[in-house]
C-alpha positions as CSV (number, residue, x, y, z in Angstrom):
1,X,-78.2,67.5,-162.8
2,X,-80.4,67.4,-165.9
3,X,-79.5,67.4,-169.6
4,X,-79.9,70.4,-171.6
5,X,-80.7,70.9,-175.7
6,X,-79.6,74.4,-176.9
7,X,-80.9,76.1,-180.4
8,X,-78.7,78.8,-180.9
9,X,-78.6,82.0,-183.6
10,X,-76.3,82.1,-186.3
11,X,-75.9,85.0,-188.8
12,X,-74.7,85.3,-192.2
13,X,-74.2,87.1,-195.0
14,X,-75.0,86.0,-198.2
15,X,-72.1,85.8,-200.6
16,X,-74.5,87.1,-203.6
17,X,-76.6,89.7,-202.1
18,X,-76.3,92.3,-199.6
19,X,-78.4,91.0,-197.5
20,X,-77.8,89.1,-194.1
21,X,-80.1,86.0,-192.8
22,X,-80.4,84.1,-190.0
23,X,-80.9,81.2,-189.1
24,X,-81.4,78.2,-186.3
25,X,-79.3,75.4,-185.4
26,X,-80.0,72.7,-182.8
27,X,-77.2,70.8,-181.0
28,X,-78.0,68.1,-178.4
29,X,-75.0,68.4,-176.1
30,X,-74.6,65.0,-173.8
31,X,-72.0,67.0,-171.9
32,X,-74.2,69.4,-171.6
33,X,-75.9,69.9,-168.2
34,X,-78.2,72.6,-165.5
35,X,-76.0,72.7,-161.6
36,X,-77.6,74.3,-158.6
37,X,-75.5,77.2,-156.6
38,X,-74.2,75.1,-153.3
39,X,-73.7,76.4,-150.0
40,X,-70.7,74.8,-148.1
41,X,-68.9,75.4,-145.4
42,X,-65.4,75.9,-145.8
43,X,-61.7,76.7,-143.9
44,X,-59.2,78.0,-146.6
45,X,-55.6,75.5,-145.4
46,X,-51.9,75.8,-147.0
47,X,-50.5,72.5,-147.3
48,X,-46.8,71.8,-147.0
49,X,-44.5,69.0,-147.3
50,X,-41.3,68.5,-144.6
51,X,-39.9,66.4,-142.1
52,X,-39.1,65.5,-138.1
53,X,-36.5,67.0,-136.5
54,X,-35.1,66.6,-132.7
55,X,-34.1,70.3,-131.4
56,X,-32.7,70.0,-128.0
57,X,-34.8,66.7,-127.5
58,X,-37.6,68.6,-128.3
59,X,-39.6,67.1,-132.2
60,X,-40.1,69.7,-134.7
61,X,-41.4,69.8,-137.8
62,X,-39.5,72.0,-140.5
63,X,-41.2,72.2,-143.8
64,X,-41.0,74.4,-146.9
65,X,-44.0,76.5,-148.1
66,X,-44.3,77.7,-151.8
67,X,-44.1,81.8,-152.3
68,X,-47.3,82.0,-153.5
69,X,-48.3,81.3,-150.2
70,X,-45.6,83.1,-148.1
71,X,-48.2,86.0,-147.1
72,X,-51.0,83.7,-145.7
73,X,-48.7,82.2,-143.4
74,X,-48.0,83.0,-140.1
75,X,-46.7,82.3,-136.7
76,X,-49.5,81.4,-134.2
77,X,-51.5,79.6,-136.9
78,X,-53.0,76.1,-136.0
79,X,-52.0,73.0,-138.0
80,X,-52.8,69.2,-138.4
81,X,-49.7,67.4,-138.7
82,X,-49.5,63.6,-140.3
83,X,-47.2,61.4,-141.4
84,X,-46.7,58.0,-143.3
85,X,-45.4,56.9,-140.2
86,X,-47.5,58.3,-137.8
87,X,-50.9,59.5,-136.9
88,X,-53.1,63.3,-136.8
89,X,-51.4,65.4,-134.0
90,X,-52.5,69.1,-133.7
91,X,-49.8,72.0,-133.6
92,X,-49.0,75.5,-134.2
93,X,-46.4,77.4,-136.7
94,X,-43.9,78.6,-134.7
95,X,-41.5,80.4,-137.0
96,X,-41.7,81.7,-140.7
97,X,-38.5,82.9,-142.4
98,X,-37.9,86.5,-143.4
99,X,-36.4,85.1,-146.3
100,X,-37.4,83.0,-149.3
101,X,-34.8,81.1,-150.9
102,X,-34.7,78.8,-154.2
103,X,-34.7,75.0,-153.9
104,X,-34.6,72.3,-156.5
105,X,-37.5,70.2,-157.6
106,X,-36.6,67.8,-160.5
107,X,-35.6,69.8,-163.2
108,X,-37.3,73.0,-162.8
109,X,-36.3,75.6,-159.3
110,X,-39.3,77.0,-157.0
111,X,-39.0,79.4,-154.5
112,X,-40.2,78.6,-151.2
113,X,-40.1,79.9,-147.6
114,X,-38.5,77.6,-144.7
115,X,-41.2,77.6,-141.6
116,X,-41.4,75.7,-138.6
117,X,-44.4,74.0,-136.3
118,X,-44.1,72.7,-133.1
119,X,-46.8,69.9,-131.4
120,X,-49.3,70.4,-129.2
121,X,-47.9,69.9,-125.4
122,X,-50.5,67.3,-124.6
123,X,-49.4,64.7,-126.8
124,X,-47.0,61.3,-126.1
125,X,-44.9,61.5,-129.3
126,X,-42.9,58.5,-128.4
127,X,-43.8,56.6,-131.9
128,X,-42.3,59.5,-134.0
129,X,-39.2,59.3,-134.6
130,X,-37.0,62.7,-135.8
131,X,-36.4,62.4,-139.9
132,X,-39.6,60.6,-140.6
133,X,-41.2,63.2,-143.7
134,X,-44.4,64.8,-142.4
135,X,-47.1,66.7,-143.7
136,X,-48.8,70.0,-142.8
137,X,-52.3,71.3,-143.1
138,X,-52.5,74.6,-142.0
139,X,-55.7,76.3,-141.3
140,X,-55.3,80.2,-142.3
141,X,-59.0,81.0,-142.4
142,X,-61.9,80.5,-140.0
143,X,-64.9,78.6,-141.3
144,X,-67.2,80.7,-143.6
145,X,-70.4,79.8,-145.6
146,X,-69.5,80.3,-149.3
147,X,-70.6,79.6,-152.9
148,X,-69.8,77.9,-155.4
149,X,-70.2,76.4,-158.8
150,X,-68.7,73.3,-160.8
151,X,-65.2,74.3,-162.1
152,X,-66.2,74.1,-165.4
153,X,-69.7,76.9,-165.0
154,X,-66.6,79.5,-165.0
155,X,-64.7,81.0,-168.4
156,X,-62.9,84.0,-168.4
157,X,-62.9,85.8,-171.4
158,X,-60.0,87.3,-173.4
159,X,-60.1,90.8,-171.4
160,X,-59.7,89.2,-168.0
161,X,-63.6,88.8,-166.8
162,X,-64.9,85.8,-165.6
163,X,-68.5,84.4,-166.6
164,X,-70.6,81.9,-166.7
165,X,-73.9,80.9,-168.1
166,X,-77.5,81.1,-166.0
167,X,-80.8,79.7,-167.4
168,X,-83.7,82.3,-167.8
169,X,-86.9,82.5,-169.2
170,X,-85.4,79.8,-171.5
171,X,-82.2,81.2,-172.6
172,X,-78.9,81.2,-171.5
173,X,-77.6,84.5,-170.3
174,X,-73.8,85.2,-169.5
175,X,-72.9,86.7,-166.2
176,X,-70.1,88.5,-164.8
177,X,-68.8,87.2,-162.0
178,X,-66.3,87.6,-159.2
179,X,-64.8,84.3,-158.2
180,X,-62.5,83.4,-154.7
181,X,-60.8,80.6,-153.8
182,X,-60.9,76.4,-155.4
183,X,-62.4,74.1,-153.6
184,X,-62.5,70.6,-153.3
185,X,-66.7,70.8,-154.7
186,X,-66.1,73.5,-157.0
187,X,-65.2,77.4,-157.4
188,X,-66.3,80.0,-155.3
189,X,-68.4,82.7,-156.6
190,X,-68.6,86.3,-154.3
191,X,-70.9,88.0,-156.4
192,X,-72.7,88.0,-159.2
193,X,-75.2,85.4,-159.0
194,X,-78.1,84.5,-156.8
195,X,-78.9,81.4,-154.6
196,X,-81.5,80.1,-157.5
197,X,-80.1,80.6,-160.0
198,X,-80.0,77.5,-162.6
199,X,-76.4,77.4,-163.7
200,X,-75.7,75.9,-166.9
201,X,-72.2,74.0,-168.0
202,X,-70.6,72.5,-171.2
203,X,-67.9,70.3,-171.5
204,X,-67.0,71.6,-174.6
205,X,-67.9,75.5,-174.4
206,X,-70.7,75.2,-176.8
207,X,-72.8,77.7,-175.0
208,X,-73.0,81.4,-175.8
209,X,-75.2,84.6,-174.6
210,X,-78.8,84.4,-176.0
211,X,-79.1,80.6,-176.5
212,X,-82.3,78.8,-176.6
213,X,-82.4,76.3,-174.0
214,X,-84.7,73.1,-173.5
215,X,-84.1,71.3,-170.0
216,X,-85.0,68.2,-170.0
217,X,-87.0,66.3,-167.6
């Protein structure tokens, strides 16, 4: 990560003529700085919050999902399921409701969908015990190579388009761009940019199209 100074154009109109000028400002931005495009690997999950249950002696785990994520859901997907009082146990969600329904969360209501997940049939389950709360990862995507950029590369502008700012031939250059899923190291980015390009990010959106930009060393 390097430091960037940026001289940018500002026009005016002179109040006493009917001519415009233009001139040059220079800000040093300390929160200004270049990021590198990064290529991770990466397994989209849902996570969901629910607890042990004992169905015909058989442990359970019936947990809540929020709408949002209703569709990516489904039975036959593999899950990691922890607890505070017990370890990492592999599973699989066995049953999604056809039916959403509302459930109280402090003072507000979400909607969520009931699902279930069973263990894996390998396992001794013998130090969990059924009402302990339990936690859900569930993998919904296989692992892909994707792209991304720090969070804060990406605006979106007031008709809906996303953009960020690239470094070339010492400017700054706005680029459309087509953005997928958060990630834990940043936004990803489908298309729209290249591997090399230099990515430039503000702190406090001080950057525009056509800047001048100095990297420093």
């Amino acid at each position: 990560m390097k430091r960037i100074a940026v001289m940018c154009f500002i026009t005016s109109l002179a109040v006493s003529g009917a001519f415009i000028s233009s001139y040059i400002y220079e800000a040093n931005l300390p929160q200004a700085y270049t990021a590198a495009v990064s290529d991770i690997v990466f397994a989209e999950n849902v996570i969901a919050s629910g607890e042990v249950v004992s169905l015909d002696g058989t442990l359970k785990i019936n947990a809540v999902i929020n709408e949002k994520n209703a569709s990516k859901v489904k039975a036959g997907q593999s899950v990691t399921i922890s607890g505070n009082g017990f370890g990492e146990y592999s599973g699989t969600i066995e049953k999604v409701s056809d039916n959403a329904r509302h459930l109280a969360n402090g003072l507000t209501e979400e909607t969520v969908v009931d699902i279930q997940a069973g263990f894996d049939d390998e396992y001794d389950l013998s130090e969990i015990r059924s009402g302990y709360t339990a936690s859900l990862k569930i993998n919904i995507s296989d692992e892909k190579n994707i792209r991304v950029v720090p969070y804060k590369a990406v605006h979106t502008d007031k008709n809906g388009l996303n953009y960020l700012y690239i470094f070339r031939d010492g400017m700054s250059v706005r680029k459309n761009v087509v953005t997928g899923c958060e990630t834990s190291e940043g936004t990803e980015i489908i298309s729209g940019i290249n591997k090399n390009d230099i990515i430039l990010v503000s702190d406090n959106n001080s950057l525009s199209d056509g800047c001048f930009v100095n990297i420093e060393e």
